[in-house]
FIPA-961337 format. One line per 10 residues: number of its first residue (from 0); for each residue x, y, z of N, C-alpha, C, O, CB. Coordinates in steps of 0.001 Angstrom, whole numbers, plus 500000, padded with zeros to 6 digits. Each point is the difference from the previous one (the first is absolute). Glycine has a CB too. Layout:
BEGIN
NUM) X Y Z X Y Z X Y Z X Y Z X Y Z; ...
END
This chain:
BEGIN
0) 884625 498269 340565 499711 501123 499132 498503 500058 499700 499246 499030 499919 503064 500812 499081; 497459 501107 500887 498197 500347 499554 499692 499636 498972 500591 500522 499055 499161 501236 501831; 499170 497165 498805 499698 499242 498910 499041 501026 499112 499616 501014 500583 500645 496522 500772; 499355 502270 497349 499234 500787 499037 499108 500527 500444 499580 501152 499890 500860 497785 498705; 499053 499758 502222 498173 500501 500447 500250 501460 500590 499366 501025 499749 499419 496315 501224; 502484 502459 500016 500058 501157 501088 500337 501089 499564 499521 500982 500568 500976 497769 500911; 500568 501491 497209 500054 501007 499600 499042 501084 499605 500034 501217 500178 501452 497448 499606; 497315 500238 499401 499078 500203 499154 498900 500813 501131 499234 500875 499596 501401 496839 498488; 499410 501917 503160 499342 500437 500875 500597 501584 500037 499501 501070 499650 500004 496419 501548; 501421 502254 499222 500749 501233 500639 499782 501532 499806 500979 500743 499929 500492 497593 499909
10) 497556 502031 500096 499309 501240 499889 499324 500322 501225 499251 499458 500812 500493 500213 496880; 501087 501942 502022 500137 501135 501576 497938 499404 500957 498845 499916 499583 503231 503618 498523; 498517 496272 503008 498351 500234 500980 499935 498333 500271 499709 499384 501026 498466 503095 497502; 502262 496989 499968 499595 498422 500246 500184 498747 501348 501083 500081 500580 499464 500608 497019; 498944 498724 502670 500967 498793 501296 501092 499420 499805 500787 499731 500908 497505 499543 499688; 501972 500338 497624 501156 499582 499809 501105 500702 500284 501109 499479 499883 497837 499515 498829; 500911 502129 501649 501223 500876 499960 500561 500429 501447 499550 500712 500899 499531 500170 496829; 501908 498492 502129 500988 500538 501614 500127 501297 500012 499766 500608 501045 501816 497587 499146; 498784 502429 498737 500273 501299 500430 499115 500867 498687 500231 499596 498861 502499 499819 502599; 496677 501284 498639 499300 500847 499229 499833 501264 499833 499212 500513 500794 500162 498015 499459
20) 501208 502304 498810 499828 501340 499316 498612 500186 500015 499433 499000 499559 502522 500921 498963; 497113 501169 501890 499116 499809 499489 499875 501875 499636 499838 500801 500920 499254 496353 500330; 501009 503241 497418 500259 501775 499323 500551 500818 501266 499485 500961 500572 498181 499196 497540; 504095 498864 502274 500418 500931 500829 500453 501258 498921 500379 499956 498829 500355 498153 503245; 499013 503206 499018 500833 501391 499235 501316 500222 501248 499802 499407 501060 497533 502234 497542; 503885 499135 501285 500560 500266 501275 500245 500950 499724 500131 500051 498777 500559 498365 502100; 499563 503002 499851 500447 501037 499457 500738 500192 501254 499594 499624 501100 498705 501229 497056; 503030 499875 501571 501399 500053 500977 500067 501750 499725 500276 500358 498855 501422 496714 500698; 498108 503729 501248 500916 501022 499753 499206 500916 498827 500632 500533 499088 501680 497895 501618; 496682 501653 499387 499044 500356 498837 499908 499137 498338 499278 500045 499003 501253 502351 502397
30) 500705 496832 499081 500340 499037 498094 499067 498720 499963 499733 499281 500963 503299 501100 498787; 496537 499483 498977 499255 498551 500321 500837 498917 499192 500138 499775 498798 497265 501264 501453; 503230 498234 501218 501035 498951 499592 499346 498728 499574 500668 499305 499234 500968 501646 502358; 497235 498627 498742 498953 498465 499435 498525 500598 499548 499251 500482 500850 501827 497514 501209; 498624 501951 496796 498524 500108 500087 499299 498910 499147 500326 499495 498926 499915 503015 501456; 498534 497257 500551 499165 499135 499357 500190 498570 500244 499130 499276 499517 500761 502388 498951; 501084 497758 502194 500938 498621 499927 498912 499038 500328 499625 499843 501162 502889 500988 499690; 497050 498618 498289 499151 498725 500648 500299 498287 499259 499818 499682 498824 498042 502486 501615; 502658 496923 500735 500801 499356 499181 499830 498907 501907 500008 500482 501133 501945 501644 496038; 497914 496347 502393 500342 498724 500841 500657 499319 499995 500538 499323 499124 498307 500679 501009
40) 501199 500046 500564 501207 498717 500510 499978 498591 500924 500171 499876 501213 500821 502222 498660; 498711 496808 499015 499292 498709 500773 500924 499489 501175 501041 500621 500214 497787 498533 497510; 500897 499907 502938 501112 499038 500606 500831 499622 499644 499739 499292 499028 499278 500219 501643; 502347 500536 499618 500608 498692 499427 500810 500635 498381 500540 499260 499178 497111 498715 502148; 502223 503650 498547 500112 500247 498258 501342 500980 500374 500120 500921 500808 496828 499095 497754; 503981 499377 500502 501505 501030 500045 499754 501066 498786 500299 499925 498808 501692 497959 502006; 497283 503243 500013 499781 501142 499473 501418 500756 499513 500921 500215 500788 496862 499766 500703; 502251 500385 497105 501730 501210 499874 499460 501490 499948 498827 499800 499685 502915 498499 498441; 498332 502397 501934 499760 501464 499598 501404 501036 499525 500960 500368 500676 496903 499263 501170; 501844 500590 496971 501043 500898 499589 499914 500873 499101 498904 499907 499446 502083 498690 501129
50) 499782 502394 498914 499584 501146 499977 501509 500930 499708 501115 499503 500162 496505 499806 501507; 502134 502161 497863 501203 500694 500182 499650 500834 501038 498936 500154 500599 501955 499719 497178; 500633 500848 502375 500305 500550 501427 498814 501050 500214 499647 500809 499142 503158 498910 500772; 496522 500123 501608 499150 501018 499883 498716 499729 499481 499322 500951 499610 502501 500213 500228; 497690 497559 500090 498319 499889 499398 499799 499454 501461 499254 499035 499834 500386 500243 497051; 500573 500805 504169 499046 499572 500726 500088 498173 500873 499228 499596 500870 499539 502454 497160; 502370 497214 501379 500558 498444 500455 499782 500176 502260 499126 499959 500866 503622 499679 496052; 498120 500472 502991 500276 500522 501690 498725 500397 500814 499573 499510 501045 502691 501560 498208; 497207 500032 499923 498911 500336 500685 498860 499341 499852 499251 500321 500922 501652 501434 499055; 498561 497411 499244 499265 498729 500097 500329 499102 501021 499282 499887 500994 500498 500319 496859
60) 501400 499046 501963 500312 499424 501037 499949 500331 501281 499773 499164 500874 501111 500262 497700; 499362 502051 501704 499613 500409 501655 498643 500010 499976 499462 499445 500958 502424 502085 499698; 497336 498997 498428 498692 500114 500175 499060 498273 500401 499085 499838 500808 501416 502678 497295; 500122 496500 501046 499734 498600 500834 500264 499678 500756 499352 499105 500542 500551 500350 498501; 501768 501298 501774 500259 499555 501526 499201 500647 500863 500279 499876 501193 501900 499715 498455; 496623 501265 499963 499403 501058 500834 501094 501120 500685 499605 500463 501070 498494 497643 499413; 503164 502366 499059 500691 500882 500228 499405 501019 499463 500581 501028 500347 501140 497765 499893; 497174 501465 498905 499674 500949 498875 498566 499945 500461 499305 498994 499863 502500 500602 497984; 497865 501301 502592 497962 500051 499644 499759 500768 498456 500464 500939 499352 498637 499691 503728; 500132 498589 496835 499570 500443 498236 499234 501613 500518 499633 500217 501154 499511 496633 497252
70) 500756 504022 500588 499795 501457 500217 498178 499686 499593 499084 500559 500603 503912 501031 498562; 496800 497351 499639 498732 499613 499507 499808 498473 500254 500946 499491 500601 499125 502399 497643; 499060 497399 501476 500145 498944 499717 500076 498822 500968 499546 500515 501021 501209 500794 497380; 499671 496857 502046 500398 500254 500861 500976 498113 499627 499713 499102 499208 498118 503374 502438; 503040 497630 499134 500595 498237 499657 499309 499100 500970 499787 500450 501126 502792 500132 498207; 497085 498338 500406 499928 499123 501080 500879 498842 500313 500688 499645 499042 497348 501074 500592; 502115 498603 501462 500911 498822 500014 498648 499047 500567 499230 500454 500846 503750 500657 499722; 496866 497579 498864 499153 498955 500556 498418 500417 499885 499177 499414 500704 502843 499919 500959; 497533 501830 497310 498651 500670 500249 500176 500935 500802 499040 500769 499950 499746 497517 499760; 502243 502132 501257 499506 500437 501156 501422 501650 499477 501142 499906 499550 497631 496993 502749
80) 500342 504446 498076 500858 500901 500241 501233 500515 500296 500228 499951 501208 498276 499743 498864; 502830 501027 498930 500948 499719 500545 500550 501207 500477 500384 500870 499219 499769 497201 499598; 499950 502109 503068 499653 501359 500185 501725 500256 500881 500596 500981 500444 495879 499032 499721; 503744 498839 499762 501689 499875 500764 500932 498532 499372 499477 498971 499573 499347 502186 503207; 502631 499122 497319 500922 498873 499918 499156 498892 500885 499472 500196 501094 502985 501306 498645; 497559 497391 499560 499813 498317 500451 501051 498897 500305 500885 499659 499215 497400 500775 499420; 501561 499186 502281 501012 498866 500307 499766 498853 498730 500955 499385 499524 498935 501031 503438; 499109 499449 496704 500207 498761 498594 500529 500839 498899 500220 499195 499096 497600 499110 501318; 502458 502721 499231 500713 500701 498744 501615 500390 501190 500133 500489 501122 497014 500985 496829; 503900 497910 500876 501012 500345 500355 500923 500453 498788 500158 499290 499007 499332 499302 502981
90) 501046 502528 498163 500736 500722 499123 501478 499860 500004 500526 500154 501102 497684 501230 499076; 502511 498375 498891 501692 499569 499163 499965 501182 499229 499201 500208 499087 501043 496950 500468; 500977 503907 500980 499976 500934 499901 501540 499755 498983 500593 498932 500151 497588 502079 502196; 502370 500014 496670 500696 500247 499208 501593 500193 500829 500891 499152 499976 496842 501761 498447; 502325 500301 502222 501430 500155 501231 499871 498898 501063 499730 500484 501099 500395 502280 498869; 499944 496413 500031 500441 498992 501430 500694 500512 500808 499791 499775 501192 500292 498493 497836; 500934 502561 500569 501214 500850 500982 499013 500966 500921 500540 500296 501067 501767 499915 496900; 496431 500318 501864 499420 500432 500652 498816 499835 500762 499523 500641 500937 501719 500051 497907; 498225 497830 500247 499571 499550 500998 500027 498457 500975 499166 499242 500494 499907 502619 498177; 502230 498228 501248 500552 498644 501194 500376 500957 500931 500390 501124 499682 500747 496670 498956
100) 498752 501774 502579 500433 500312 501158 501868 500398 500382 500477 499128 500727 497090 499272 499580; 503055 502288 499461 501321 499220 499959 500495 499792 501320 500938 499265 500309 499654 501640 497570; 498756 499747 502824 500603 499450 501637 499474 498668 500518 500436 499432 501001 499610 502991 499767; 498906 497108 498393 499639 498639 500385 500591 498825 498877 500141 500465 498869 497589 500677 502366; 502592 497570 498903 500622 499098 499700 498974 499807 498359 499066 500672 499562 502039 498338 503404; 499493 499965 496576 499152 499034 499255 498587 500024 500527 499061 500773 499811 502921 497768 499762; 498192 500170 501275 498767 499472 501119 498877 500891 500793 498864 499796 500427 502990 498694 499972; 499309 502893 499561 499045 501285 501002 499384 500123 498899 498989 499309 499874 502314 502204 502001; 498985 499139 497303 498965 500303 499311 498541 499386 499461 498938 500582 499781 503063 500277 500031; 498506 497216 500013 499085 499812 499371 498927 500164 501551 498860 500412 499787 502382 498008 497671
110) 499061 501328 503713 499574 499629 500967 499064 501227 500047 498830 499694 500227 503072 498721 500755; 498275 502537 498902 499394 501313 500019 498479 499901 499710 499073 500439 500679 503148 500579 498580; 497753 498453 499831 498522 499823 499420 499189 498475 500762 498806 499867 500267 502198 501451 496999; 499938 497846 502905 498940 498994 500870 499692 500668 501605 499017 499601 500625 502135 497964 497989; 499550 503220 501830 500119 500635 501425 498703 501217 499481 499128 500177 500850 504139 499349 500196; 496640 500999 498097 498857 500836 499367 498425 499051 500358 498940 500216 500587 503012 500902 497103; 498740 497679 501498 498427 498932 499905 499978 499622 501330 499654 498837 499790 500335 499920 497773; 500149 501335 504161 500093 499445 501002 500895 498801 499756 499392 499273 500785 498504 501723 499936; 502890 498365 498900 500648 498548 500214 500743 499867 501402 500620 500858 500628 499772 498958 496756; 499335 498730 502942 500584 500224 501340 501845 500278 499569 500074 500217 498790 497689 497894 502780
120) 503231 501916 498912 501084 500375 500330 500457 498566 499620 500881 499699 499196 498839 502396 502582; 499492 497073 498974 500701 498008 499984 500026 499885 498765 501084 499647 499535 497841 498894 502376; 499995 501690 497168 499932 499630 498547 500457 500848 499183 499673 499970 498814 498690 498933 501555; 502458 501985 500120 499960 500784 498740 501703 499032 499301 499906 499450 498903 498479 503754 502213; 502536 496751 499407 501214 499289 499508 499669 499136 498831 500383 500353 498884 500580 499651 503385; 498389 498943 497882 499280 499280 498952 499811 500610 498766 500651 499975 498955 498342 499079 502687; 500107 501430 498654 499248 500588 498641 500971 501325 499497 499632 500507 498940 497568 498774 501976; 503697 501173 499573 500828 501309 499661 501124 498873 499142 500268 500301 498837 499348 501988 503694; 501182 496102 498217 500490 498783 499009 499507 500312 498767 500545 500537 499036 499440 497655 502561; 498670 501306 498605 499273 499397 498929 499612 500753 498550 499820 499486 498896 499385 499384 503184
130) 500712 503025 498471 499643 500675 499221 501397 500366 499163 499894 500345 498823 497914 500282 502650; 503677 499280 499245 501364 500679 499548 499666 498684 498872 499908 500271 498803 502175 501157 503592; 497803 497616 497932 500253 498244 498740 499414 500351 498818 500308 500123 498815 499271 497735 502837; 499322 502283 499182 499129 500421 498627 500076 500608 498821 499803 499582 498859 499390 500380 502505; 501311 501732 499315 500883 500842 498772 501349 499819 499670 500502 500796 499207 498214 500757 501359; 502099 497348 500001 501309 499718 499303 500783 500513 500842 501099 500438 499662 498368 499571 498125; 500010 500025 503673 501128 500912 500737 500450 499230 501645 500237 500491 501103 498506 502101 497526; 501216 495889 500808 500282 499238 501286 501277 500057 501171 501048 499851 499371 497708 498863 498979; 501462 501409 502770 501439 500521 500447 500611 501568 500040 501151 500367 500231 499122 497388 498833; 498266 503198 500556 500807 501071 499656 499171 501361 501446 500134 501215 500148 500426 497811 496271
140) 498559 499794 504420 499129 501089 501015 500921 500515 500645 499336 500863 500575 498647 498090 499855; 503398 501245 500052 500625 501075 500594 500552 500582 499314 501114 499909 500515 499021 499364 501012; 499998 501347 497586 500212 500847 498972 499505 501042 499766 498859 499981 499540 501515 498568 499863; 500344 502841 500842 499223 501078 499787 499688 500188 498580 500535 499354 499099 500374 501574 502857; 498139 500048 497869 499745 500694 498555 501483 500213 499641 500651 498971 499818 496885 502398 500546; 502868 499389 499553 501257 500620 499660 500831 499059 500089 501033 500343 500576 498554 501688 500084; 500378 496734 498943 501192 499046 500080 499477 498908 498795 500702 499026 499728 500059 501302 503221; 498203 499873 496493 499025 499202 499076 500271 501049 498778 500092 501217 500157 497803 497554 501670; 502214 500554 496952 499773 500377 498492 498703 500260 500021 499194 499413 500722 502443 499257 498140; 498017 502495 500105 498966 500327 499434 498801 498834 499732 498841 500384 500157 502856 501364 499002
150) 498459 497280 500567 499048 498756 499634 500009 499651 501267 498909 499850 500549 501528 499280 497092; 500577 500697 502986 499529 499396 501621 499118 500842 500776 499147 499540 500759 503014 499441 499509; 498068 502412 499519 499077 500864 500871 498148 500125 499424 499036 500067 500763 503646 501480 499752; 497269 498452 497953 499205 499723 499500 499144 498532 500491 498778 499851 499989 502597 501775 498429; 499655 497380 502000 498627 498929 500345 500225 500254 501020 499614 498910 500421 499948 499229 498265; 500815 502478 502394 499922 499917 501389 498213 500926 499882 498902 499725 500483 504550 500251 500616; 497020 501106 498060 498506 500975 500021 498637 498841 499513 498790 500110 500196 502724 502669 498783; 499199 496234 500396 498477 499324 499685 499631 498885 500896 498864 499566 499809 501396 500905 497788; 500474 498927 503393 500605 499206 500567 498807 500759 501451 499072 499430 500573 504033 499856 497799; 497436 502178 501833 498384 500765 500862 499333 499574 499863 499647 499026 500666 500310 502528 499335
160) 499450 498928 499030 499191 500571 499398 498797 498398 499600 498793 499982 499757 503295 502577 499362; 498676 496584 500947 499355 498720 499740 499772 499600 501616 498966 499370 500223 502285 499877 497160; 499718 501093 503906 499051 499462 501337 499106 500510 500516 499574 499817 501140 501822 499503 499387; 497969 501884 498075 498828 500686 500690 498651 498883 499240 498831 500156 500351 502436 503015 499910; 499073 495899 498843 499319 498718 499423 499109 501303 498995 498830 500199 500328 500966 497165 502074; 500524 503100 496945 498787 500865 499633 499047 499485 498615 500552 499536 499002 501036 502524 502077; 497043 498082 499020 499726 499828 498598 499962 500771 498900 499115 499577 499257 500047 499280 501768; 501494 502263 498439 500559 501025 499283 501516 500765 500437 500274 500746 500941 497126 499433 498635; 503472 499251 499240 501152 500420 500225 500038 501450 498928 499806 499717 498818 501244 497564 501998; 499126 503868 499418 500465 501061 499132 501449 499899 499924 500805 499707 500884 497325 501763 499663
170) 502048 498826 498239 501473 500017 499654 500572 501615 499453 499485 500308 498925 500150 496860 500340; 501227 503772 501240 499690 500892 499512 502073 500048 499119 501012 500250 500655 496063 500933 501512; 502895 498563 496639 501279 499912 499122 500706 499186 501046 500500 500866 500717 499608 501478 497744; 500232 496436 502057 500764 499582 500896 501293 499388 499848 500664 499299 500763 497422 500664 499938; 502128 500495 498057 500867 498881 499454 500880 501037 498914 500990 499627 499370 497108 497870 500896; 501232 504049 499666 500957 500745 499245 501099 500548 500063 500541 500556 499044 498041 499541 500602; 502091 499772 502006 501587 499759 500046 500579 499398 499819 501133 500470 500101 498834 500138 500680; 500024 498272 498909 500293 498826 499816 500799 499950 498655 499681 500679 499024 498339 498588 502406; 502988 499919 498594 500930 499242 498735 499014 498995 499257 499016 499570 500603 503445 500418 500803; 497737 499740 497634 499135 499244 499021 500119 498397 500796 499124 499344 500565 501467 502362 496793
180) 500329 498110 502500 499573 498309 500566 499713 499950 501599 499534 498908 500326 502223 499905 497802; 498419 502172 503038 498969 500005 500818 498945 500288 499501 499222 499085 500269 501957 501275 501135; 498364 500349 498050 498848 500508 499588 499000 498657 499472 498823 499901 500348 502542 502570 499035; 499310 496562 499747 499618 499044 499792 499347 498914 500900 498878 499497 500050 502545 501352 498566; 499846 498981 502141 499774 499309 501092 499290 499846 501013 499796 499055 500763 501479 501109 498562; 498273 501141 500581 498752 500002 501440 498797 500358 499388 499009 500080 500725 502437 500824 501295; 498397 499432 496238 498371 499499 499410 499671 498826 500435 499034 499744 500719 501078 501254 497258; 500959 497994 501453 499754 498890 500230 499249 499535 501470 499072 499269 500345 502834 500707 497940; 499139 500957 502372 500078 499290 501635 498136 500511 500436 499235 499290 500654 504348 501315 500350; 496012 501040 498297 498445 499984 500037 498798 499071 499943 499070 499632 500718 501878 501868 498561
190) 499669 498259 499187 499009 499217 499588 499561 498808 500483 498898 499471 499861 501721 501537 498672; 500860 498420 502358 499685 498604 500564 499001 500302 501263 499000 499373 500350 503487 499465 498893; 498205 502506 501408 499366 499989 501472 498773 500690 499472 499314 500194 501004 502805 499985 500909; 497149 500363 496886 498775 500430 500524 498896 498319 499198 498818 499672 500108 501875 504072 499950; 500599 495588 499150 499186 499021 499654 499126 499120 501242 498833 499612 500070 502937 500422 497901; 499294 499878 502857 500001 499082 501490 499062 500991 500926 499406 499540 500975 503395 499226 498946; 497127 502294 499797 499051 501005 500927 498882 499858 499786 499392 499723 501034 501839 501790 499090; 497843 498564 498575 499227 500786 499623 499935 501462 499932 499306 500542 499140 500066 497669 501380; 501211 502365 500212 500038 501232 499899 500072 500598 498645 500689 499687 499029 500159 500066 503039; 498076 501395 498139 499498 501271 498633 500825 500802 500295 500165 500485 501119 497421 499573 498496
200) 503373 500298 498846 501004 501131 500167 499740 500938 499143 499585 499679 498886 502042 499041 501810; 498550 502537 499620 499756 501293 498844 501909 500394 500535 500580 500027 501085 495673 501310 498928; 504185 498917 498481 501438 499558 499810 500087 501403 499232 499294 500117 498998 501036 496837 500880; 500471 504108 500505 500133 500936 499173 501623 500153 499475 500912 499755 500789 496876 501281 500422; 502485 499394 497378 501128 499797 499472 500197 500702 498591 499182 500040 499081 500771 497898 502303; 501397 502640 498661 500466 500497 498764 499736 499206 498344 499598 500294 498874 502125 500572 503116; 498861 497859 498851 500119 499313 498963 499283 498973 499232 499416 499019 500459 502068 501686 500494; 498639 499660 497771 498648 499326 499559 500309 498272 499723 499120 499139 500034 499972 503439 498658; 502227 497195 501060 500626 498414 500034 499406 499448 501320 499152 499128 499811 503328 501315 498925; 497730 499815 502343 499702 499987 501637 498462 499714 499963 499452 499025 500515 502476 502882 500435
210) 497488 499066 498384 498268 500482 500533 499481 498306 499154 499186 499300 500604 500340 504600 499146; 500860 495770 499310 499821 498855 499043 500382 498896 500656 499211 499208 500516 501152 501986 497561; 500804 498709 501930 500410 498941 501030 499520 499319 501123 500079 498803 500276 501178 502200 499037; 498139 500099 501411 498960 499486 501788 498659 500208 499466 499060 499797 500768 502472 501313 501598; 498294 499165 496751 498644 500593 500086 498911 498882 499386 500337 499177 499148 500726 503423 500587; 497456 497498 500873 498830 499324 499725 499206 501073 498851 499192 499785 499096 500742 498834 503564; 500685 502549 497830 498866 501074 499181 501123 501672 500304 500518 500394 501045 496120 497975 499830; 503379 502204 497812 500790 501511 500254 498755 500855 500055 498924 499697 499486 503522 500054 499083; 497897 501678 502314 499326 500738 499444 501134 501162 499796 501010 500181 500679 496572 498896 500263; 501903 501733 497805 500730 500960 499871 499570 501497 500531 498841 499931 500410 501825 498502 497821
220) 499855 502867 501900 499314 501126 500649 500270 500733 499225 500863 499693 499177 499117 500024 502855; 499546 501234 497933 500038 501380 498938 500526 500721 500945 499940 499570 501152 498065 500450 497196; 502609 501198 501386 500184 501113 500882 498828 500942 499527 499137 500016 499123 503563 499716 501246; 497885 501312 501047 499700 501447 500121 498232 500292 499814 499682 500999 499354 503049 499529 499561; 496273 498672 501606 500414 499053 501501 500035 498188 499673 500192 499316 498994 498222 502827 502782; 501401 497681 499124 500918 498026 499838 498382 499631 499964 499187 500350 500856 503820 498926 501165; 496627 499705 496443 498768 499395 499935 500371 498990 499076 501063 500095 499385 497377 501795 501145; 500818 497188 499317 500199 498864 498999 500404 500056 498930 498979 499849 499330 499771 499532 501475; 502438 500790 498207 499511 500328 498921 500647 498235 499151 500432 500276 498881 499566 503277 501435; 500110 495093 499941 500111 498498 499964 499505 499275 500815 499731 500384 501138 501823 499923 498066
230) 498299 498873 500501 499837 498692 500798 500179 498845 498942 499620 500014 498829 498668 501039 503007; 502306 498048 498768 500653 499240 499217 500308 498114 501281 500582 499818 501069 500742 503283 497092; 497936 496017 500924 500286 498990 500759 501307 498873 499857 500295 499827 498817 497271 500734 501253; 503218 498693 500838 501061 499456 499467 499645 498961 499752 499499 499436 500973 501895 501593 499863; 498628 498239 498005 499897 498119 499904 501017 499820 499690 500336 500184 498831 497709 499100 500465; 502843 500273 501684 501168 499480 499645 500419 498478 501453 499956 500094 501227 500817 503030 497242; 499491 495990 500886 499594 499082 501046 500835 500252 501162 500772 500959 499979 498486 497347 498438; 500643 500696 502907 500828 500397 501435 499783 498126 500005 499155 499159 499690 500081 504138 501970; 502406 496811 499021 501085 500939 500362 500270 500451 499153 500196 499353 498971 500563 499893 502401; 499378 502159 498700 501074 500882 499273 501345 499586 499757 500542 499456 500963 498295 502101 499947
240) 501774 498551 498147 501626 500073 499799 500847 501132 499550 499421 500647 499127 500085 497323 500413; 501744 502518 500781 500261 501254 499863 500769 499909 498355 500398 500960 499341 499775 499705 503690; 499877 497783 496565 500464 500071 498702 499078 499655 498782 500037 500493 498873 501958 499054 502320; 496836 499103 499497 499151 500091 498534 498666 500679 500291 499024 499733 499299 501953 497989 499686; 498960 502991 501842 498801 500941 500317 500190 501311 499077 499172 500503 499241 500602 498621 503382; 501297 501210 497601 500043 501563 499492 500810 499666 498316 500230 500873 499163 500180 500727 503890; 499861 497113 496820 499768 499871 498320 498390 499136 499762 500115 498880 499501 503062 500834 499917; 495976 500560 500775 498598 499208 499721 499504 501684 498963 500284 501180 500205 498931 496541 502838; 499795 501455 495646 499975 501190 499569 498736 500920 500367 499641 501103 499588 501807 497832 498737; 498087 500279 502500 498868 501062 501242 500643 501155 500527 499836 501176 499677 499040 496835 501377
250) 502057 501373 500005 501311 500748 500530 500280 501489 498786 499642 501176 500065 501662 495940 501090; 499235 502355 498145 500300 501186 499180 498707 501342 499579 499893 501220 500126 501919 496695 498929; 497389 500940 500401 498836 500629 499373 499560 501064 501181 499524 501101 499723 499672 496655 498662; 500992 501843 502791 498856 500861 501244 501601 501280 500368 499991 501117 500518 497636 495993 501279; 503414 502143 497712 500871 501253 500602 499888 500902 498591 499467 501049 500361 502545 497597 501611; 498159 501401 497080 499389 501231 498930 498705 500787 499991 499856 501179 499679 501308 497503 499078; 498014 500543 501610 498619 500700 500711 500760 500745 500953 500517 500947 499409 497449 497221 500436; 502365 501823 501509 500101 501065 500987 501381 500837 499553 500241 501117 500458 498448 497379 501598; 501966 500990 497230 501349 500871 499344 499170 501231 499837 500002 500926 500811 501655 497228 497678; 497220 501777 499779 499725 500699 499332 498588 500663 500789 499507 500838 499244 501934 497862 498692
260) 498069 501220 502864 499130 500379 501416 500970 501016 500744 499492 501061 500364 499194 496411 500023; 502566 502322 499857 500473 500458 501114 500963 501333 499236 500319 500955 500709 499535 496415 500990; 500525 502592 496950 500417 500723 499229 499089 500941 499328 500372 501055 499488 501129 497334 500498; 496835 501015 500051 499290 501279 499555 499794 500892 500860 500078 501222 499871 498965 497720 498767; 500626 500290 502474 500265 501115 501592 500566 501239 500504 499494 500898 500674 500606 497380 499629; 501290 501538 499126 501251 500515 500077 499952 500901 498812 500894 500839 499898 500286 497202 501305; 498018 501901 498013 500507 501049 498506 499069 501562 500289 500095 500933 499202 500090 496531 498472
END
């Protein structure tokens, strides 16, 4: 996780920052859906972003996968211009049902993305093992999508998305179909694998229990158009726990802040 110094750095243009806002504006359709956004993101920092429906969550996040050219302004990844999708940013998308393969297996799919990175064919078996273990899904590579629970298809999507090795994972709500104790279950299962990664995540989500829970640092968005209107850091120690974490009275204290943030929004 990104230590103080790095946070403290983390201002748009800087070196510390993997990914950097620097006064993006976007305008879609004549509407201006982001303006002004300038905001970093160090190494190593489990970014949350949240917000009500419609300020703008999603479209940040594409705008860091370089799916989005800023209309003003511009993001960078590594210092360097972000003028297309990157193989080190890999995106965990919300529907899994749409984006797993379903004519390809378990294994096809994850294979998809090392066959993307050149891997030879000999090696890929291995590491397609190694990556199903990883997310909790050992024994299950001939298995289509459609034969896997919702949580199973969910880590198969991260289970990709991780043999592309990336150093920025976007998360876009990935976990909001989900039943509460899956839902649980694979924070957890995050936090371990981006602990073991390093990997920098910008994590977007409804929920503000959730955004607290993974998070190093929230930011909140305003609508109509989507700009800062929080920021808010988490001290709450790691490992996380899903029972004395979210009774710590930090925990609480930071979820009434974005309650009463996310309710003035809305009025």
């Amino acid at each position: 996780m990104a230590s103080a110094a790095k946070r403290l750095e983390a201002v748009s243009g800087t070196p510390a920052s993997q990914i950097a806002f620097d006064g993006v504006t976007l305008v879609l359709g004549g509407k201006t859906i982001i303006e002004n956004l300038s905001l970093g993101v160090p190494p190593g920092e489990f970014l949350c972003i949240v917000g009500a429906s419609g300020c703008g969550k999603t479209t940040a996040l594409r705008l860091a996968a370089g799916l989005y050219q800023p209309t003003s302004g511009k993001v960078n990844f590594d210092g360097q211009p972000m003028h297309e999708p990157r193989r080190e940013i890999a995106i965990v998308f919300q529907d899994y049902g749409k984006a797993l393969l379903p004519w390809r297996t378990a294994a096809g799919n994850v294979s998809l993305a090392l066959e993307a990175g050149g891997m030879p064919s000999a090696e890929r078996l291995a590491r397609i093992e190694e990556l199903l273990r990883t997310v909790g899904l050992p024994g299950h590579a001939g298995k289509y999508p459609s034969e896997m629970s919702g949580g199973m298809q969910q880590r198969l999507q991260i289970a990709r998305c991780l043999a592309q090795e990336p150093k920025t994972l976007l998360m876009d709500e990935p976990f909001g179909a989900l039943d509460a104790m899956t839902r649980q279950g694979l924070q957890d299962e995050v936090l371990s694998l981006v602990a073991a990664s390093g990997a920098t995540v910008i994590f977007v989500t409804h929920d503000l229990d959730e955004a607290i829970y993974l998070g190093d640092r929230i930011i909140g968005l305003l609508p109509h158009p989507g700009r800062i209107g929080i920021e808010l850091s988490v001290n709450l120690p790691r490992p996380r726990d899903q029972l004395s974490t979210r009774e710590h009275p930090e925990f609480l204290r930071l979820r009434r802040q974005l309650f009463d943030f996310i309710k003035a929004t809305e009025q």
